[in-house]
C-alpha positions, 0 to 999 in steps of 0.5 A: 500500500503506498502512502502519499505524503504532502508538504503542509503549512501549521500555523495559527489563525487570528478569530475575526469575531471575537476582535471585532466584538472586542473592539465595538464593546471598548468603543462602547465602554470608551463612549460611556465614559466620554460622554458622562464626562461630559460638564452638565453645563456643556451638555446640549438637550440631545443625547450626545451619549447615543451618537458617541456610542455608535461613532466609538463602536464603530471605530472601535470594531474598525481597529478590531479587524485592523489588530485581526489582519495584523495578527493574521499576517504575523502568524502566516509568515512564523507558519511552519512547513511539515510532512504529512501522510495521507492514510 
């Protein structure tokens, strides 16, 4: 019975998901703080909070897939050449 065997790449691979999430929940946490931080005095009657919320979510789901793909190319060239049999 003759085996085949193949050249394989190993390598680890960056989740985009979880980053992504991370990211929009700190921009969220970054919003809240930022808003309530905010003087009373200088506060207008529109809630600011809700459009700081949507602008630093989605900044921060931004910067998640930027940390993602970084990661992604770093893991790619550490990825490491192995044999492997097909059985």
């Amino acid at each position: 019975m003759a085996k085949n065997t193949q050249e394989v790449r190993i390598r680890r691979s960056a989740k985009f998901l979880p980053f992504m999430i991370t990211g929009a929940v700190l921009g969220v946490i970054a919003a809240v703080v930022v808003g309530l931080s905010i003087p009373e005095e200088q506060r207008t009657a529109q809630p600011i909070i809700t459009y700081l919320i949507a602008y630093f979510a989605g900044i921060g789901f931004v910067i998640g897939i930027v940390v993602a793909l970084i990661l992604e190319r770093i893991f790619v060239s550490r990825a490491k050449r192995a044999e492997a049999t097909k059985l």
